[in-house]
ROTIKE-73726 format. One record per atom (N, C-alpha, C, O): x, y, z. Coordinates in steps of 0.001 Angstrom, whole numbers, padded with zeros to 6 digits, always signed. Layout:
BEGIN
XYZ
...
***
This chain:
BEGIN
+094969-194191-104329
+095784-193008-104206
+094909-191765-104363
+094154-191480-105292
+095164-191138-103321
+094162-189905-103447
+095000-188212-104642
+096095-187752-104320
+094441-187802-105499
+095358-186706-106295
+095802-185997-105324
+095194-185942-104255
+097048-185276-105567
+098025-184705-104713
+098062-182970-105647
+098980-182969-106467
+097484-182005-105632
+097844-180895-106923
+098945-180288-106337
+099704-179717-107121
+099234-180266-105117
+100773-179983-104739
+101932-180927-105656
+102718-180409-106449
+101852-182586-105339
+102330-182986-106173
+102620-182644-107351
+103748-182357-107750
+101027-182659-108352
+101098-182453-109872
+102010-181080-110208
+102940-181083-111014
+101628-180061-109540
+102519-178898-109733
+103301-178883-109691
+103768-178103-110521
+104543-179717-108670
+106102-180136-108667
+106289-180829-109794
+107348-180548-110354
+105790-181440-110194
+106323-182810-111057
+106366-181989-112583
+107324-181908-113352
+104648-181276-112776
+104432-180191-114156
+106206-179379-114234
+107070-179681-115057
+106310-178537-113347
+107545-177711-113366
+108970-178397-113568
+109957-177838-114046
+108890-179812-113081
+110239-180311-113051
+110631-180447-114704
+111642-180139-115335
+109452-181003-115057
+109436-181374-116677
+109575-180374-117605
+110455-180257-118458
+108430-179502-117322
+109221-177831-117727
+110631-177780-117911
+111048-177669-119064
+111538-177850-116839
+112466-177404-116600
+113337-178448-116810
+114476-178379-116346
+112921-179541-117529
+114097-180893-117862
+114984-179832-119092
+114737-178791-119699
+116195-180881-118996
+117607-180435-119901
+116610-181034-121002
+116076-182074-120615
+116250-180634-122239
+115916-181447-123086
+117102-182462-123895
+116633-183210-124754
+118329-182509-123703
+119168-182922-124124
+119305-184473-123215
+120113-185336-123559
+118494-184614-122174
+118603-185889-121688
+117774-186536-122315
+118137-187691-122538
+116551-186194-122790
+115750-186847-123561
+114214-187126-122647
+113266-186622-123249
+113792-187862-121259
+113257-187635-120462
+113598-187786-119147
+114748-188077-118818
+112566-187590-118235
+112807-187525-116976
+111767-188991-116683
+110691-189296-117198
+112848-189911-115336
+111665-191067-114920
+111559-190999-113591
+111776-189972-112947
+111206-192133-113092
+110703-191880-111730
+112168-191843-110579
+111949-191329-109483
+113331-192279-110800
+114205-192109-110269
+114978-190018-110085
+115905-189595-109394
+114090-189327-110993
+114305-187993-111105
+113685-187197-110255
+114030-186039-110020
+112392-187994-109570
+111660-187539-108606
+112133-187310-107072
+111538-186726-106166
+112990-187750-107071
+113397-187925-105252
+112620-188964-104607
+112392-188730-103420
+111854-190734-105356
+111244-191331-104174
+112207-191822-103835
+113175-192116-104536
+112049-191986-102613
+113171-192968-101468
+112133-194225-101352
+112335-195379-101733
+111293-193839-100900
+110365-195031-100291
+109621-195572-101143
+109741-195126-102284
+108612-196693-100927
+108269-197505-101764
+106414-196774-101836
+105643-197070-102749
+106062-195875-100732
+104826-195361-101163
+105372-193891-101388
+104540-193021-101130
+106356-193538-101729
+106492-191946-102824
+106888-192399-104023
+106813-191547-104909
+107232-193315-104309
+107503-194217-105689
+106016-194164-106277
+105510-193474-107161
+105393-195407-105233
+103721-195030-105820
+102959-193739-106078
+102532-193421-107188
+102861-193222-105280
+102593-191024-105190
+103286-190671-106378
+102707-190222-107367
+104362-190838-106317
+104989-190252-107944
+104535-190929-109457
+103950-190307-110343
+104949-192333-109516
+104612-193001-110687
+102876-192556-110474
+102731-191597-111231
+101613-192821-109824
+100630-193161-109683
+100174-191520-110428
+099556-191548-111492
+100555-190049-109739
+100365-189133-110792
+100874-188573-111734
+100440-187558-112277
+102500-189588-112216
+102347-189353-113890
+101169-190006-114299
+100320-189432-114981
+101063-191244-113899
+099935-191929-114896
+099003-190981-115005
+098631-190710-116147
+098478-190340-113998
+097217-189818-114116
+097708-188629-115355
+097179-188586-116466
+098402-188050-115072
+098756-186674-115722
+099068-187332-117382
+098454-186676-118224
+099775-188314-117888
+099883-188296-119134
+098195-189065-119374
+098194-189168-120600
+097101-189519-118993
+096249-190417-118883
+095657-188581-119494
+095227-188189-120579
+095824-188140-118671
+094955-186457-118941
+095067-185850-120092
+094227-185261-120773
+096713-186142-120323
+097077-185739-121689
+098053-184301-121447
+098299-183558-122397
+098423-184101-120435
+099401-183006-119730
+100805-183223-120262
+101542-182406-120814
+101007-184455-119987
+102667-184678-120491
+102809-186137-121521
+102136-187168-121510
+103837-185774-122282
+104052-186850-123019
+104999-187733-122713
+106099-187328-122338
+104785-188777-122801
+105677-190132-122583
+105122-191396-122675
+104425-191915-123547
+105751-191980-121143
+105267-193599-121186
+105264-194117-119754
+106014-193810-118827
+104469-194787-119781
+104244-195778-118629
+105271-197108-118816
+105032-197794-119809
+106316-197505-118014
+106634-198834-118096
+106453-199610-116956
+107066-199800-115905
+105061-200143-117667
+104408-200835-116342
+104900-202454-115670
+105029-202873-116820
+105089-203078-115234
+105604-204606-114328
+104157-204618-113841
+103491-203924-113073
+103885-206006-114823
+102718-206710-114147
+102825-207193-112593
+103782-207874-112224
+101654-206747-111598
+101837-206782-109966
+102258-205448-109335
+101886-205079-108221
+103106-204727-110189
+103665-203827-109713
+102966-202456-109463
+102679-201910-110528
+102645-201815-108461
+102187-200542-108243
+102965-199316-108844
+102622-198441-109639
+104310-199610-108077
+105138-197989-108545
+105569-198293-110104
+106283-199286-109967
+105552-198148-110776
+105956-198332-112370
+106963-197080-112736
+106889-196071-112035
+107615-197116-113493
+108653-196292-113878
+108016-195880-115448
+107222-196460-116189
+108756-194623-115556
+108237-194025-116764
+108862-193169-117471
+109367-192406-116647
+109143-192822-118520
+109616-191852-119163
+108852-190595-119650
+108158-190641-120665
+108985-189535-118950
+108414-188113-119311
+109073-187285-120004
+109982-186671-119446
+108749-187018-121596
+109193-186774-122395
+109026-184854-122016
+109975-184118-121745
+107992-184561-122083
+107649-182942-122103
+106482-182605-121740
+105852-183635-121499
+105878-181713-121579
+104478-181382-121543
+103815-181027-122786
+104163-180191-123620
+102786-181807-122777
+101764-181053-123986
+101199-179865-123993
+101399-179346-122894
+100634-179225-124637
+100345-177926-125206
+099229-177392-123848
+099131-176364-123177
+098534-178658-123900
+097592-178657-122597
+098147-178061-120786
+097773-177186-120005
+099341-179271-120799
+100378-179143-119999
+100680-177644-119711
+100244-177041-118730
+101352-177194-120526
+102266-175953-120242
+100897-174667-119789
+101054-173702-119040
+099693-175041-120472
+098282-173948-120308
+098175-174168-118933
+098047-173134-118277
+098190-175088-118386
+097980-175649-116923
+098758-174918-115869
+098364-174037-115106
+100160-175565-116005
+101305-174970-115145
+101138-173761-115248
+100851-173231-114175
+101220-172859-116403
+101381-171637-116725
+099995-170768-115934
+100205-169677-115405
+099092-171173-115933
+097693-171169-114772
+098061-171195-113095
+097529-170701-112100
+099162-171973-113318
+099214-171993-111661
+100651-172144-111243
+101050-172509-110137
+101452-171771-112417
+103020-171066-111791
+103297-170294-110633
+104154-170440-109762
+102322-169361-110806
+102632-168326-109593
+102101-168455-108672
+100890-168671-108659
+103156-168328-107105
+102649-169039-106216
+101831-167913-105650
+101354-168167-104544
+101567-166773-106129
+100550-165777-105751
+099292-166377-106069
+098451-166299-105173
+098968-166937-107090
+097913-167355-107907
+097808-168952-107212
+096667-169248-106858
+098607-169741-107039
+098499-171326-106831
+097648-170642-105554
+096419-170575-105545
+098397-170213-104625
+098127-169979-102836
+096803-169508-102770
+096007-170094-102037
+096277-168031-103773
+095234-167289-104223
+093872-168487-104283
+092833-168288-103654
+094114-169807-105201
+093478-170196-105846
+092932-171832-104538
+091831-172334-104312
+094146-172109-104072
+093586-173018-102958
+093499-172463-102041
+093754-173318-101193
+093277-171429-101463
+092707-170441-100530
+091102-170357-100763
+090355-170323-099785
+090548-170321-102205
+089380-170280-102733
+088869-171537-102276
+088012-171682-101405
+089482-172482-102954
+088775-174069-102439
+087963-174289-100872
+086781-174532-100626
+089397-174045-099774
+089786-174170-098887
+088669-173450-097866
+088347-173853-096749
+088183-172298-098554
+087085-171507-098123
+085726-172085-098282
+085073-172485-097319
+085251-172130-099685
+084075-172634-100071
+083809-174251-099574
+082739-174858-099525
+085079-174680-099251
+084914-176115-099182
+084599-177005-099840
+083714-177823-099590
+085387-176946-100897
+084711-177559-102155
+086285-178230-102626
+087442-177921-102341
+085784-179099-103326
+087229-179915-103977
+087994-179987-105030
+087352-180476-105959
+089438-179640-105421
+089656-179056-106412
+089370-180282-107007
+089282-181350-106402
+089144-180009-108912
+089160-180512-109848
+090233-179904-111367
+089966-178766-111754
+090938-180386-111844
+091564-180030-113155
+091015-178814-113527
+091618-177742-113489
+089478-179036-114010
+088627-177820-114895
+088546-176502-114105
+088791-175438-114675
+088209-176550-112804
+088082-175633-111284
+089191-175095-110721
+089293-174108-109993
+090274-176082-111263
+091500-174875-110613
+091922-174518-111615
+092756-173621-111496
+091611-174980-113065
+092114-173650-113822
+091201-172551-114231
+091627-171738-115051
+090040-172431-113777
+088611-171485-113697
+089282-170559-112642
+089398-169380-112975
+089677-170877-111587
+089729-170584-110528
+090734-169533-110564
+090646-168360-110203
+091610-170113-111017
+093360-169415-110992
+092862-168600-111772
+092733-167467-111309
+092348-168850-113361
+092395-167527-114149
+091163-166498-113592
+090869-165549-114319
+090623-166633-112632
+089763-165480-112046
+090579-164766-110928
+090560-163585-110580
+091295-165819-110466
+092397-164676-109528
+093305-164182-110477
+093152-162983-110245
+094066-164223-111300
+095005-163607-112274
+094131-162632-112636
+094544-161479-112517
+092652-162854-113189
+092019-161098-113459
+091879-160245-112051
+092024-159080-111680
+091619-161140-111659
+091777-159928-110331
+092779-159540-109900
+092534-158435-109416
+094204-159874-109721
+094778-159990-109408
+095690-158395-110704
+096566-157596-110372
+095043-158515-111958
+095400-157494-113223
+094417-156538-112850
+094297-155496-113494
+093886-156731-112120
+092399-155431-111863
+091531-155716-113636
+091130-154640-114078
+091295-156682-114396
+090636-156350-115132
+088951-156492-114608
+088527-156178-113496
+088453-156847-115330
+086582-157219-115778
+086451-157867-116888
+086651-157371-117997
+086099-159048-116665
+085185-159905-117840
+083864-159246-118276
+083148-159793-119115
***
């Protein structure tokens, strides 16, 4: 499975934005229909709680690719992230950068990235 940061960014916000009164969100909260957006979905929670972005669980079925999971919230990490690339001035800003240089995003690089367009974007100077 190749990372999707379009993905991760839908999925970061959905969790954001869970009722906390349900308790979590699983893979049936995602919208897969099919059996490879099941995988695409389950495949980057794993990655994302594996990162340490969101808290929960993997409930994995031995054989099984798409696994179901419970996503409790985002970690502290989590919310620094999203909050980096909420704005779709800044998301668009920031893979516009990639997209140019030709270079491939990474976790550490798009949040380098984003917070150099947000200063620019404030007119400050580091």
């Amino acid at each position: 499975m190749k990372r999707d940061w379009e993905t991760v960014r839908e999925m970061l916000t959905k969790i954001e934005a869970m009722d906390s009164s349900t308790g979590y969100l699983s893979l049936r909260d995602f919208g897969a229909d099919t059996l490879e957006e099941k995988y695409r979905i389950s495949g980057h929670m794993k990655l994302m709680m594996d990162k340490g972005l969101v808290e929960g669980t993997i409930n994995a079925r031995l054989g099984v690719q798409a696994n179901d999971f419970s996503a409790r919230a985002l970690t502290w990490e989590g919310h620094e992230f999203l909050d980096a690339i909420r704005s779709d001035t800044v998301w668009n800003r920031t893979k516009e950068t990639f997209a140019d240089k030709g270079l491939d995003m990474t976790f550490e690089t798009i949040k380098a990235v984003a917070a150099a367009a947000m200063t620019s974007m404030l007119g400050l100077s580091v």
